[in-house]
C-alpha positions in Angstrom: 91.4 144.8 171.8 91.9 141.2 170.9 95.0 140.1 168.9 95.5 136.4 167.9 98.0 135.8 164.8 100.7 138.0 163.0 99.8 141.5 163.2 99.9 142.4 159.4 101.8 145.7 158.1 100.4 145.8 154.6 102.2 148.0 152.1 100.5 150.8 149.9 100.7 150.1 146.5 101.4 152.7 144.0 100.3 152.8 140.0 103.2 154.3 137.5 102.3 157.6 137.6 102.5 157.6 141.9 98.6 157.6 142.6 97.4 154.9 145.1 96.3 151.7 143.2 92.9 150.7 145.9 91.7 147.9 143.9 95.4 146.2 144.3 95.1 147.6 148.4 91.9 145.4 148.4 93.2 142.6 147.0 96.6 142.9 148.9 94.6 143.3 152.3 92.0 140.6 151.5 94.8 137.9 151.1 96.5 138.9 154.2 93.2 138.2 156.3 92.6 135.6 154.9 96.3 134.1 155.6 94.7 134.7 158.9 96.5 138.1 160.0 95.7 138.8 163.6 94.9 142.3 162.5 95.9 144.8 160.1 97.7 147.9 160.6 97.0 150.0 156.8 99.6 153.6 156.5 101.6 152.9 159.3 106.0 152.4 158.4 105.5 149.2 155.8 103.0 151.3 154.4 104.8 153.7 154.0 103.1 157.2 156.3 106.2 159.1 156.2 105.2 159.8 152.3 101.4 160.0 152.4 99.5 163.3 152.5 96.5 163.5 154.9 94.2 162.6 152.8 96.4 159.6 151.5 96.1 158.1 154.2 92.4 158.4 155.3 92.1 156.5 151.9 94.2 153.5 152.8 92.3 153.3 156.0 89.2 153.4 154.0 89.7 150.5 151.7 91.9 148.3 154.4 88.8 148.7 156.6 86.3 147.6 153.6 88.4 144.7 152.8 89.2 143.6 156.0 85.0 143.7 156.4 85.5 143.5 160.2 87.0 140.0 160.6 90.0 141.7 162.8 90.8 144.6 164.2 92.2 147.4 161.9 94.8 149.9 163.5 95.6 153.0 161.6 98.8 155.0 161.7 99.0 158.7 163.5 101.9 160.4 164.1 104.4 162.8 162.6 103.7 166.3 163.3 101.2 167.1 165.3 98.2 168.9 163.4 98.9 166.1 160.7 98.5 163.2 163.6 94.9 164.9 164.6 93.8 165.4 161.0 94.5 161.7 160.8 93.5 160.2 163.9 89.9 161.7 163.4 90.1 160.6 159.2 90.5 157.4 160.5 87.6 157.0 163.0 85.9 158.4 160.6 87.1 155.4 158.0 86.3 152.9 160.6 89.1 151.7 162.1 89.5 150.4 165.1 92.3 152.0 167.0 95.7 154.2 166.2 99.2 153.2 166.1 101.0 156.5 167.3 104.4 157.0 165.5 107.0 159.3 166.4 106.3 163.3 166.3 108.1 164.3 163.1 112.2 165.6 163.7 112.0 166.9 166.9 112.2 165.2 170.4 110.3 166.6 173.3 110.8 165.5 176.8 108.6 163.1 178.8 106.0 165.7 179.2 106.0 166.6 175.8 105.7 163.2 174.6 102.6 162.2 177.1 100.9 165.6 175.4 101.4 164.3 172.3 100.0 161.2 172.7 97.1 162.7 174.5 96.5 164.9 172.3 96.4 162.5 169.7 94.3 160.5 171.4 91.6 163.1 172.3 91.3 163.9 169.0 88.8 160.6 168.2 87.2 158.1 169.9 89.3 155.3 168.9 91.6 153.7 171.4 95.6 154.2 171.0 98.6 152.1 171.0 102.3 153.8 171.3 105.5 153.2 169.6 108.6 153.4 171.2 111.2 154.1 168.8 112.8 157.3 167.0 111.5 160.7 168.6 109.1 158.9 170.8 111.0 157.1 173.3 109.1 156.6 176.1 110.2 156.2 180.1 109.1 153.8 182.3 107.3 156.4 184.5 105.8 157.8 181.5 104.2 154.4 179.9 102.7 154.1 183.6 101.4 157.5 183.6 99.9 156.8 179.8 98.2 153.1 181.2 96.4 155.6 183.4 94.2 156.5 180.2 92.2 153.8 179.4 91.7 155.0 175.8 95.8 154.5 176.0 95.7 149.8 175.3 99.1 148.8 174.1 102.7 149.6 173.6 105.2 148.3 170.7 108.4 148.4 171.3 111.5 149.5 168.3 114.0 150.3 169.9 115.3 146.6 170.9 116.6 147.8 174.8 114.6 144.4 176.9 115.4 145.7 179.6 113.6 148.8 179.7 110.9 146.9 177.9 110.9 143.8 180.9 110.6 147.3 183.5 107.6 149.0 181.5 105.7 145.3 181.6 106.0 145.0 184.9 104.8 148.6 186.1 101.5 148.0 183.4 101.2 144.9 185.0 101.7 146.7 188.5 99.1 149.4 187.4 95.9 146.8 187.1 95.7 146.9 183.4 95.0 143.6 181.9 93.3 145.0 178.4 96.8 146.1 177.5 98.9 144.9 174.8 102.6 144.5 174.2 104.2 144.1 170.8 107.7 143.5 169.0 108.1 146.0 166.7 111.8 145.5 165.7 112.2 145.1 162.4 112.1 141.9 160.9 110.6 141.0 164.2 110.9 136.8 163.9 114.9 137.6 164.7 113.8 138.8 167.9 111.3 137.1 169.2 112.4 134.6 171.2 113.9 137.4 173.7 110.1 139.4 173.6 108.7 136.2 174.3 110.6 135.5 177.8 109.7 139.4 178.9 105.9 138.9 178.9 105.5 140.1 174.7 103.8 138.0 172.8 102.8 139.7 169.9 105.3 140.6 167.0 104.6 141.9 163.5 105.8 141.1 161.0 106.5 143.0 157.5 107.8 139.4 156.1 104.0 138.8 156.6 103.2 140.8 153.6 105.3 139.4 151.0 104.8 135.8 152.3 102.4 134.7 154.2 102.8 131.3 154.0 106.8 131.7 155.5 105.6 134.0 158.2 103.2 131.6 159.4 105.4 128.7 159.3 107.4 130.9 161.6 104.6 132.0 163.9 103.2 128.2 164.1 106.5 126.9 165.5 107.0 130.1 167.2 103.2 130.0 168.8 103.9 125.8 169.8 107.3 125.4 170.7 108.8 123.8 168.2 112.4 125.5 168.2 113.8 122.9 165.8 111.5 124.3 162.7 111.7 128.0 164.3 115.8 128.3 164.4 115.5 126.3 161.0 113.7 129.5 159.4 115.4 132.2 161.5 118.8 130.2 159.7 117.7 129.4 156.5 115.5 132.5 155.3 115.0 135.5 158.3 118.8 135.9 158.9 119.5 136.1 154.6 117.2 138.5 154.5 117.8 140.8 157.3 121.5 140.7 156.3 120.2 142.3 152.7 117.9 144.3 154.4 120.8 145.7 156.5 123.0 146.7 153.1 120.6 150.2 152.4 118.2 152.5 154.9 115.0 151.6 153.9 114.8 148.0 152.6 112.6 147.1 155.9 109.7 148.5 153.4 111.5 148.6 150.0 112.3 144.8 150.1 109.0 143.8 151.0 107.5 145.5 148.1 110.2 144.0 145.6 108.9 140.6 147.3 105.6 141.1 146.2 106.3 142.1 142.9 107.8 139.5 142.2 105.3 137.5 143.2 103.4 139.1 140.4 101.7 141.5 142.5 102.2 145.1 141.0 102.6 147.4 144.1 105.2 149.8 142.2 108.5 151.2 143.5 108.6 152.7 146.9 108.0 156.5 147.0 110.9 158.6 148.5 113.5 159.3 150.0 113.1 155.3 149.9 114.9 153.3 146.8 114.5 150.1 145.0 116.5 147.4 145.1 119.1 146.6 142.6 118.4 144.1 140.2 121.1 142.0 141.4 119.9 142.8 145.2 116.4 141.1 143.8 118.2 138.0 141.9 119.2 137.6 145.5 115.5 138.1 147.4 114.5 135.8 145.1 116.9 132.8 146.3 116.0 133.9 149.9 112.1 133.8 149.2 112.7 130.4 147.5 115.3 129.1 149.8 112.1 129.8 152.7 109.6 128.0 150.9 111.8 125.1 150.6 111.9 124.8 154.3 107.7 124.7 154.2 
């Protein structure tokens, strides 16, 4: 599976009375691609799984599949507990994605041999190839990512829990393994802070939720970011990424809830964030807005 680009965490947009508004999905995925997204991951923690029955979620993956129109690949989410990870691993293949991003198994951790049957499970259940997340419930050894490489339908790993070093190890035993179809992503949030550490282990690809509220920062970022230029890089990372991560940091949840205020007030009506998620303030949105503008002003 070939990624080029920001990998694109779009959020699922929700009308007044809670239903999921598909037309603004479209629209909402449709501008992403076309902001040239290196592929689109629909119901995954931007958009908002932990809060999405079953058949919620097949229906993202649906209309982020039709609106991407196959331009890039499309990654669905999977993951909490288990019969609900198979119900939508096969919803999805069904839907036509692409591949699965498995999340963490819902409250309880198992040990490394429970985890590997998870993800194995999960990834009998379709066709579709499977990346892992470390983070949460689903933290993953460096014995057991090489044991997982061993499945070919097994293609990437993305890292959340921010520890390099056990990151740098499990790079080096995929590379040590053979595999050179597998991919390695930063999946910290607000990834751009980060990057420049991933980078030096041997992990290129980050995504970004930033992505989905502006595009046109984000790629600023990932230009510099993809040439070199640390000047207009550590400009950004100052003058917009490190604002907003310190708002992001004030209440559990703005990694997705901010994002969603961002687009809103970019006149895009993706509704409040379902819970136990919260909006922002309305003084915690005066203040997104000078972040978002004080970013464009670096363009």
């Amino acid at each position: 599976m070939d990624f080029r680009g920001i990998l694109f965490f779009p959020v699922t947009p929700f009308t007044a009375d809670g239903a999921i508004d598909h037309d603004l999905l479209a629209a909402h995925v449709a501008t992403g691609v076309e902001a040239e997204a290196g592929g689109v991951f629909p119901a995954c923690g931007t958009g908002e799984f932990h809060a999405l029955s079953t058949a919620e979620a097949a229906a993202v993956t649906r209309t982020a599949v039709s609106a991407v129109g196959g331009r890039v690949p499309v990654i669905a989410g999977a993951g909490g507990p288990l019969g609900h990870a198979i119900e939508v691993a096969r919803s999805a293949a069904d839907a036509g994605a692409d591949g699965l991003l498995v999340l963490p198994p819902y409250l309880v951790g198992g040990t490394q041999e429970g985890l590997i049957s998870y993800v194995e499970q999960i990834a009998a259940a379709s066709d579709l190839p499977v990346i892992i997340y470390h983070r949460g419930t689903a933290q993953y050894s460096v014995e057991t990512v090489r044991r997982l490489a061993a499945n070919p339908k097994v293609v990437g790993f993305k890292d959340g829990t921010g520890d390099i070093g056990t990151t740098q190890l499990i790079v080096r035993a995929v590379a040590e393994s053979g595999r050179e179809d597998f991919a390695f992503f930063n999946g910290l949030l607000t990834a751009e802070l980060t990057q420049g550490a991933y980078r030096g282990i041997g992990v290129p690809l980050y995504s970004s939720a930033a992505f989905a509220m502006a595009p046109d920062i984000a790629n600023a970022h990932y230009r510099a970011y993809a040439s070199g230029d640390d000047d207009a890089r550590l400009r950004l990372l100052d003058g917009f990424y490190r604002p907003l991560v310190a708002l992001r940091d004030e209440t559990p949840g703005f990694g997705v809830s901010l994002i969603k205020a961002g687009l809103r007030l970019s006149g895009l009506a993706v509704g409040s964030v379902r819970a136990p998620l919260v909006d922002p303030t309305p003084a915690q949105e005066a203040r997104l807005a000078e972040i978002l503008a004080a970013g464009r002003a670096l363009l």
